[in-house]
C-alpha positions as CSV (number, residue, x, y, z in Angstrom):
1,X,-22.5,-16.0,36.9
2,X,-21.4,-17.9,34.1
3,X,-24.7,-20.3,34.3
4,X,-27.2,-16.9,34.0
5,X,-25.2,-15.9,30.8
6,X,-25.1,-19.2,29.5
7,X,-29.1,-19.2,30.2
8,X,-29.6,-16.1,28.5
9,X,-27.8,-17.1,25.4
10,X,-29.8,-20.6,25.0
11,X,-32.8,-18.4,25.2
12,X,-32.3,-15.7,22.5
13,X,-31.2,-18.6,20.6
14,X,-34.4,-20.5,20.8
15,X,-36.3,-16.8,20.8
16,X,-35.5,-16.8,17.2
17,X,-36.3,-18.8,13.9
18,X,-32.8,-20.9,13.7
19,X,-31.9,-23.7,11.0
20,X,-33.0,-26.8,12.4
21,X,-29.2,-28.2,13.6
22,X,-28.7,-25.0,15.4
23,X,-32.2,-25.4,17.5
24,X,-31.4,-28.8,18.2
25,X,-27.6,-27.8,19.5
26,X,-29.5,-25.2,21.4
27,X,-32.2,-27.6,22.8
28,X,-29.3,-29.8,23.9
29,X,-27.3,-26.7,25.6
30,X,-30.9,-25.8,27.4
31,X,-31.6,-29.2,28.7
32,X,-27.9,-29.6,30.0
33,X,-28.2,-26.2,31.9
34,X,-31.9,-27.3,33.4
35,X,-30.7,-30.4,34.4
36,X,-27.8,-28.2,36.3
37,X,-30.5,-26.1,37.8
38,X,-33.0,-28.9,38.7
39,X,-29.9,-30.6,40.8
40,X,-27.9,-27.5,42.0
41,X,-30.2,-24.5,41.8
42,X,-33.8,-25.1,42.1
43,X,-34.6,-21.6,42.9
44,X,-32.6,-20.4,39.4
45,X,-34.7,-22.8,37.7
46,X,-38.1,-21.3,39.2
47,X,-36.6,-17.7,38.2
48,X,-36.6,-19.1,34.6
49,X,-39.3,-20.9,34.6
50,X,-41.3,-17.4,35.6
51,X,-39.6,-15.7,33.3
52,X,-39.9,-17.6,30.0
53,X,-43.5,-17.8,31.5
54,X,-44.0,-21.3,31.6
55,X,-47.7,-22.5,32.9
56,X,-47.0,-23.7,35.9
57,X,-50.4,-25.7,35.9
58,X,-49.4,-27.3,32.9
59,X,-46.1,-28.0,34.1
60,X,-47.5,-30.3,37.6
61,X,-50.1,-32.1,35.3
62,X,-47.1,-32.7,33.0
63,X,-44.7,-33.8,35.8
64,X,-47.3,-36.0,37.8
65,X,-49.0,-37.6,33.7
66,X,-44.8,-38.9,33.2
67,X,-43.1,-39.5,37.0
68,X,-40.5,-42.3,35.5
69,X,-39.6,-39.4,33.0
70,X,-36.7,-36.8,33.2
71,X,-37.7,-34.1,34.8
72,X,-35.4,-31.6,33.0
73,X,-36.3,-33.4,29.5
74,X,-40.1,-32.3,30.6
75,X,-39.1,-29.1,32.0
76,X,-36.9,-27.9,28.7
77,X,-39.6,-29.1,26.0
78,X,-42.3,-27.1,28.1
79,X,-39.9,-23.5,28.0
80,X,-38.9,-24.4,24.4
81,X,-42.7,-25.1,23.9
82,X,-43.2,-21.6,25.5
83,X,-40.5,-19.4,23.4
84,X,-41.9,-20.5,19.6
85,X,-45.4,-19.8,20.8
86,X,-44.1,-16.2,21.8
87,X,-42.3,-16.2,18.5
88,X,-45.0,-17.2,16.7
89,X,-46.8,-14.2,18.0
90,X,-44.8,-11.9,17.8
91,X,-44.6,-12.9,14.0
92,X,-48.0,-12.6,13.5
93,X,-48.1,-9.2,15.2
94,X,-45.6,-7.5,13.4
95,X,-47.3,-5.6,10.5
96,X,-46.0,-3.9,7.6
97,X,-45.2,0.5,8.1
98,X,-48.2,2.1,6.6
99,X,-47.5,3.3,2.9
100,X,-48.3,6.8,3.4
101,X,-48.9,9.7,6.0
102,X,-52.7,9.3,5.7
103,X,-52.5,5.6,7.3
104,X,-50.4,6.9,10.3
105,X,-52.1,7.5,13.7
């Protein structure tokens, strides 16, 4: 389906440090195809929300704190929210190759 790939693109966009006009195109892109998926496919939208890993706690306390708010303007800051924090830690994971044979395990 055209909608999953367009999905998967907006997220390996946001998955990745981006100049800040390019992040903001890509926000936009994401919140269109949410607001798609909150209208037309709310079990899609429940598949992504799963797998971006998005706390679904936080998500109801978000959605019941803000009712006269857009739900899919909610619902996209919350999985943008999600992807830098797993960016972030992947950054902070990654560690420089050992400088010589001793250091390897």
């Amino acid at each position: 389906m055209k909608e999953d790939k367009d999905v998967e693109e907006v997220l390996l966009c946001l998955s990745v440090s981006l100049p800040d006009a390019e992040r903001e195109a890509a926000g936009a892109r994401l919140l269109s195809l949410v607001r798609s998926l909150v209208n037309n496919d709310f079990s899609a939208l429940l598949h992504l929300l799963y797998r971006v890993d998005v706390d679904e706690k936080k998500l109801r306390q978000l959605l019941r704190a803000e009712p006269g708010k857009d739900a899919a303007e909610l619902i996209s800051g919350l999985i943008i929210e999600r992807l830098a924090e797993k960016r972030r830690i992947r950054e902070a994971l990654r560690k420089d190759p050992p400088r010589d044979n001793e250091e390897k395990w």
